[in-house]
C-alpha positions in Angstrom: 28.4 51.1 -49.3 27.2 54.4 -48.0 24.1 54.5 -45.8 25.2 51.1 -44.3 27.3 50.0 -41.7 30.7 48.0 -42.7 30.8 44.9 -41.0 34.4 43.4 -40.2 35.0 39.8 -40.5 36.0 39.1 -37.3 32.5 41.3 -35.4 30.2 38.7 -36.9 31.5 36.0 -35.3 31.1 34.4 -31.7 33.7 35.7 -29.6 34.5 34.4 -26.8 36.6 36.5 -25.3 33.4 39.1 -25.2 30.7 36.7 -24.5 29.7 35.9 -27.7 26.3 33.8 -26.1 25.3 37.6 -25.5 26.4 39.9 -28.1 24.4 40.1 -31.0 25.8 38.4 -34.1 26.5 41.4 -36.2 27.9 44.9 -34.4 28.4 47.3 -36.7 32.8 47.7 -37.2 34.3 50.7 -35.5 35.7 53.4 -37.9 32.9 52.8 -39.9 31.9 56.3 -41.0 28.5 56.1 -42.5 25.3 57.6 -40.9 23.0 55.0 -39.0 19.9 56.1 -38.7 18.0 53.6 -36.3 18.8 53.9 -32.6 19.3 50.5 -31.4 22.2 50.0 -34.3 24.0 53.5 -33.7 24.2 51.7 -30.0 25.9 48.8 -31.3 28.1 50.6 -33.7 29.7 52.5 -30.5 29.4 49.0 -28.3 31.6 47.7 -31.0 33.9 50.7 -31.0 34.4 50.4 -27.3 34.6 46.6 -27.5 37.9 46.6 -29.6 39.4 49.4 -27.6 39.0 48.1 -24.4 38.8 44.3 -24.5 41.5 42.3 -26.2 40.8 40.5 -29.5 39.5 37.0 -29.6 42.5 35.7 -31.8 44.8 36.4 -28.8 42.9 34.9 -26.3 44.5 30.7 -26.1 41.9 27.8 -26.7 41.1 27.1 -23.0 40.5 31.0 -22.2 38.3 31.6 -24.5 35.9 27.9 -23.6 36.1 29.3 -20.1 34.8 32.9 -21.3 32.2 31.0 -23.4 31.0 29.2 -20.1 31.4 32.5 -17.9 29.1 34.8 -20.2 28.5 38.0 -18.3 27.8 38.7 -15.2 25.5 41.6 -15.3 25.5 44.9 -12.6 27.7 42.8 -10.5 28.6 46.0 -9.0 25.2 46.7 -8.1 24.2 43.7 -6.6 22.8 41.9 -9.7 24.1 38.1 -8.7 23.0 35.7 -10.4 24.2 35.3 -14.5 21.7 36.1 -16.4 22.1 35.0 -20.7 20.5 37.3 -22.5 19.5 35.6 -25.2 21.2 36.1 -28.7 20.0 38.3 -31.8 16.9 40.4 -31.4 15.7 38.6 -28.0 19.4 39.6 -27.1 19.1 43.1 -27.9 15.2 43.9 -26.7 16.6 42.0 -23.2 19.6 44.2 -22.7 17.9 47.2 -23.6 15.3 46.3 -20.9 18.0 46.2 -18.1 20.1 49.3 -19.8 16.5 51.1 -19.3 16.2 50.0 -16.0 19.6 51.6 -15.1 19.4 54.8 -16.5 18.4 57.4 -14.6 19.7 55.8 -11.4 22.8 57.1 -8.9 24.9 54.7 -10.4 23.9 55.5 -14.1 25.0 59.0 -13.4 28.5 58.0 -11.5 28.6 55.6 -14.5 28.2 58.3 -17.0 30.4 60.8 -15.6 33.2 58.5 -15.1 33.3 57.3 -18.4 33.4 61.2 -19.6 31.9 63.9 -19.4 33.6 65.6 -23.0 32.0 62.4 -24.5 29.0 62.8 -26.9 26.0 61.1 -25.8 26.5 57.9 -28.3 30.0 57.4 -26.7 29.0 57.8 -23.1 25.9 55.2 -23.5 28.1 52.8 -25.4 31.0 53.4 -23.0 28.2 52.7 -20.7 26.5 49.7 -22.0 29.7 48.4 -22.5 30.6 48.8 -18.6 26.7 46.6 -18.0 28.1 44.3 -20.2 31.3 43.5 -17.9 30.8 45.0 -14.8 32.3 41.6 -13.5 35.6 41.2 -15.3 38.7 43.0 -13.2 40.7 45.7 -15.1 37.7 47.5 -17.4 36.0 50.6 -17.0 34.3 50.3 -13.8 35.1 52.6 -11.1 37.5 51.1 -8.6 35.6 52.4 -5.9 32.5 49.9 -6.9 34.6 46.6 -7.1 34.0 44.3 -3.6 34.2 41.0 -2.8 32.3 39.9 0.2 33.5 37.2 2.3 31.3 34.5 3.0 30.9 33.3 7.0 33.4 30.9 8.6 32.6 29.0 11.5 36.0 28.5 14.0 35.8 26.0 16.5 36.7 26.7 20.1 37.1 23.7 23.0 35.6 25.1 26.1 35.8 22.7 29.2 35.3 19.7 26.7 32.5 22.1 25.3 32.5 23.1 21.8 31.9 26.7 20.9 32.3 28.9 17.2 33.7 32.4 17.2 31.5 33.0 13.3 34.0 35.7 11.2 33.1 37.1 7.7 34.8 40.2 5.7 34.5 42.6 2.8 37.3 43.7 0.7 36.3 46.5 -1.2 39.3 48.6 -3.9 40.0 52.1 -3.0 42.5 52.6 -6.0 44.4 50.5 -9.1 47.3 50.9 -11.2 48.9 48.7 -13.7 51.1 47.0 -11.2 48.9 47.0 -7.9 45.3 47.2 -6.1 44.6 48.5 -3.2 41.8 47.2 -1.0 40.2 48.0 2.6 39.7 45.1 4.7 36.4 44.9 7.2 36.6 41.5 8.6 33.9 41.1 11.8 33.5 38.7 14.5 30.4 37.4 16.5 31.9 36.9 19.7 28.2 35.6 21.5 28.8 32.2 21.8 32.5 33.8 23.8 30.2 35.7 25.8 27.5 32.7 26.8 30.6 30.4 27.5 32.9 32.7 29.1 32.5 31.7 32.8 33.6 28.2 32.0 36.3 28.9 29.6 37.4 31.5 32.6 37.1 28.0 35.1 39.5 26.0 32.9 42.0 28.5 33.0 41.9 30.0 36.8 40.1 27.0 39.2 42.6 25.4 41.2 42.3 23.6 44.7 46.0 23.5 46.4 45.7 22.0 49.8 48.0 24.4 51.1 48.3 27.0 49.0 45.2 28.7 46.8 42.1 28.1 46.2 40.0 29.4 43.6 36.7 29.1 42.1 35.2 31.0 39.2 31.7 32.1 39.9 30.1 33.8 37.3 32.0 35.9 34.3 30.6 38.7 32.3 32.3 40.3 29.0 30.0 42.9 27.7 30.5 45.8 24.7 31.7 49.4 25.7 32.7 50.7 22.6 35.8 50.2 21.6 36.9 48.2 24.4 34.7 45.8 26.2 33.9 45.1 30.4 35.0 41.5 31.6 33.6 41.1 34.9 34.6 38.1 36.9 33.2 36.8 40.4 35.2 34.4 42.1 35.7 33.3 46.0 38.8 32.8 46.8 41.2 30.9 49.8 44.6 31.3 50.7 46.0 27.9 52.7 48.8 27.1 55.0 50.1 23.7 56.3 51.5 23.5 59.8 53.6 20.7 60.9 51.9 19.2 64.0 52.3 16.2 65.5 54.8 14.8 62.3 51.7 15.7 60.1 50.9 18.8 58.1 47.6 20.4 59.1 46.0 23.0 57.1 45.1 25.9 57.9 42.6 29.0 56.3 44.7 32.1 56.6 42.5 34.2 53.7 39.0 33.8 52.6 36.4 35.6 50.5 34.7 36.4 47.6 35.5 39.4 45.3 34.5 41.1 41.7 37.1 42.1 39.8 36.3 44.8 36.3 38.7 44.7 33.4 38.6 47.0 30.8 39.9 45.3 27.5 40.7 47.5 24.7 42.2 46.2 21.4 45.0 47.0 19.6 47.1 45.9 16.9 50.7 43.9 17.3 54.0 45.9 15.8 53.2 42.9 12.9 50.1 44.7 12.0 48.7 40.5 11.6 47.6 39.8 15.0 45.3 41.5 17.9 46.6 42.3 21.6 44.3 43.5 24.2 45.6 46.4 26.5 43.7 45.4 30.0 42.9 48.2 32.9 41.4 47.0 35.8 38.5 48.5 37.8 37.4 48.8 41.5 37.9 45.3 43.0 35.5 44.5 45.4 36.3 42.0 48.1 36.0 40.6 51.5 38.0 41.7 54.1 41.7 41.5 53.6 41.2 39.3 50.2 40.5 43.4 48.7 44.3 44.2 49.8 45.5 41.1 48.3 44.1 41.5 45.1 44.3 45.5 44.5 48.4 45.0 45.2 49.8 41.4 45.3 50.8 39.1 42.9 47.7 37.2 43.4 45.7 40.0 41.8 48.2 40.4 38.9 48.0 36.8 38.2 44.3 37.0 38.0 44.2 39.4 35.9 46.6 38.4 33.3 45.0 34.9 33.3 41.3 37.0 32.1 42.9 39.1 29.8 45.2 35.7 28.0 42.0 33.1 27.9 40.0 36.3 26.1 43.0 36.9 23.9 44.0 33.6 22.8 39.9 32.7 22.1 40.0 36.4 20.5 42.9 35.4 18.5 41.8 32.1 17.0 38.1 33.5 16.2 39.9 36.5 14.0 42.6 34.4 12.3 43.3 35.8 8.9 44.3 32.8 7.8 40.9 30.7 8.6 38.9 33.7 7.3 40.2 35.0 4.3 41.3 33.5 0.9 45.0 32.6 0.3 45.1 35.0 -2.9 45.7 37.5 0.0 46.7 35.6 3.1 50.0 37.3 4.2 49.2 40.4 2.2 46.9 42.1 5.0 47.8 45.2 7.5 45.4 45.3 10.2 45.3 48.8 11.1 42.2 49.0 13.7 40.3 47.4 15.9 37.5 47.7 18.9 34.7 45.7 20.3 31.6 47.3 19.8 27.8 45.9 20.3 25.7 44.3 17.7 22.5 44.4 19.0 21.0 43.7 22.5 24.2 43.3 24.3 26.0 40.8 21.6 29.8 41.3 21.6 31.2 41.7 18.2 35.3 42.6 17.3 35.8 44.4 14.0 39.1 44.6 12.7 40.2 47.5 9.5 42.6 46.8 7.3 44.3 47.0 4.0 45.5 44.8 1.6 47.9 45.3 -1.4 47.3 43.0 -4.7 48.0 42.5 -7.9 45.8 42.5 -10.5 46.6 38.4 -10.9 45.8 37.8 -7.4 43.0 40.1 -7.2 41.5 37.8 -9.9 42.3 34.9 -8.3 40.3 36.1 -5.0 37.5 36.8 -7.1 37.7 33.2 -8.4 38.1 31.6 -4.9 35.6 34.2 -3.3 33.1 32.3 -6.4 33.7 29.0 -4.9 33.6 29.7 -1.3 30.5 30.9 -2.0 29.2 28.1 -4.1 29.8 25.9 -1.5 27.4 27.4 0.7 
């Protein structure tokens, strides 16, 4: 009938592949050519034309998708940092409450992004349809939001260290965040940081474990005080130690020690981070300062194989800790475990001295696996 909006059979009822707890009960059917003449339904009308352009019908949707849709609803402005689900109620209540947020929206940087994305050659019924329709599911993977908006952050994991029967945790967390999509695969950049304070506060005894020893005629050597500060990208380990070199003398049928070396020294290394050939695992590229040192115990450091020893004994302890706190594989979720390139790394400070190790990446999905990470990114996260 002219002057009225022809309803379809299948837009007045619940469907659950578009939320029907949300839509209103009646959107006007697209194609329909007659004039509306209040607002709010000339809305609808292009809501409804975008709905069955963009999202695919109900009847193709199996029995157990479309309960879970029903239980999902919409998750509105996920994008934008709107968290929490939030039903909006169903007929009029349903309308007024969307219209509320849609008002809330326009007029901001993202309603402008929004609107020119969705097309600028558009008339202004299509573009706030296209729009609302965007609100509407912001949170499902594959619509009309921009690919630059889509992010999933990565809750904070506690890993365990054993430090000199001490227990210590390196805490790691990470966003994922889409630079581009096609139909067979996502890209994403990886940020995945590590607080490395508790490292820092336990260093000297994780240093101990590794490089104390008491030979009765050989070395001796005892850890003072270690140090492992920020200097962006790399970062300063700093370790004290005395140290004794011992010989035994055969005297009398018995062998008698005897102190040939003896002092105490500081020895700076430089630790910068890198990436292995894998592109899955950290190295750290070491460069040692000026040792200071007692005596002749400086000689023996700067250029024997005492020095070296020391110094690759700092730089392993510090890697293999390093390691462990940034494994992918205790961080991230398995939709893309073995699907990561680290590409960067460096130390850097996060505040009054704290070290902290962020490592850049990318990871290449598809769009199955990308929704699985948003599923197990949901349950991670509803677990805390």
């Amino acid at each position: 009938m002219k002057g009225k909006a022809v309803v379809s059979q299948q837009s007045t009822q619940k469907r659950a592949g578009t939320c029907g707890q949300v839509l209103p009960t009646r959107i006007p059917a697209p194609g329909a050519d007659a004039k509306v003449a209040d607002p709010i339904q000339r809305i609808w009308k292009t809501v409804g034309q975008t709905l069955v352009t963009h999202w695919p019908r109900a009847g193709d949707r199996q029995p157990e998708e479309k309960a879970g849709h029903q239980a999902k609803c919409v998750q509105i402005g996920a994008q934008r940092g709107w968290t929490a689900r939030e039903p909006l109620g169903r007929g009029t209540v349903g309308h007024v409450n969307l219209l509320v947020k849609l008002a809330a929206w326009i007029g901001t940087t993202e309603w402008e992004r929004t609107r020119e994305r969705i097309g600028s050659g558009w008339s202004w019924r299509r573009r706030l349809g296209g729009a609302l329709f965007c609100l509407l599911v912001a949170a499902t993977p594959g619509t009309c939001a921009d690919a630059k908006n889509v992010s999933f952050k990565i809750p904070p994991v506690k890993i365990p260290l054993t430090v000199k029967d001490q227990s210590i945790t390196i805490t790691a967390w990470a966003q994922i965040s889409m630079v581009s999509s096609n139909k067979d695969m996502q890209i994403f950049n990886l940020e995945l940081d590590a607080d490395l304070g508790e490292l820092q506060q336990n260093l000297t005894g994780l240093l101990s474990a590794q490089l104390d020893k008491d030979d009765r005629c050989g070395e001796r050597i005892q850890i003072q005080q270690a140090t492992l500060v920020p200097a962006y990208p790399a970062s300063i380990a700093t370790v004290q130690l005395h140290f004794e070199r011992w010989a035994c003398i055969k005297a009398f049928g018995k062998q008698q020690p005897k102190k040939l070396v003896a002092g105490n020294a500081m020895i700076p290394l430089k630790l910068t981070p890198a990436v292995e050939q894998d592109n899955t695992e950290l190295k750290l590229v070491p460069e040692v300062g000026t040792i200071q040192a007692d005596g002749s115990l400086g000689e023996l450091l700067r250029s024997g194989a005492v020095g070296e020893m020391i110094q690759e004994k700092i730089r392993s302890s510090i890697l293999s800790a390093l390691q462990k706190g940034t494994n992918l594989g205790a961080t991230l979720p398995p939709a893309v475990q073995g699907y990561v390139r680290i590409e960067n790394a460096a130390f850097k400070d996060a505040g009054s001295g704290r070290l902290q190790v962020e490592l850049d990446g990318q990871v290449r999905i598809t769009k199955e696996q990308a929704q699985m990470l948003s599923e197990q990114v949901k349950e991670r996260i509803g677990k805390k």
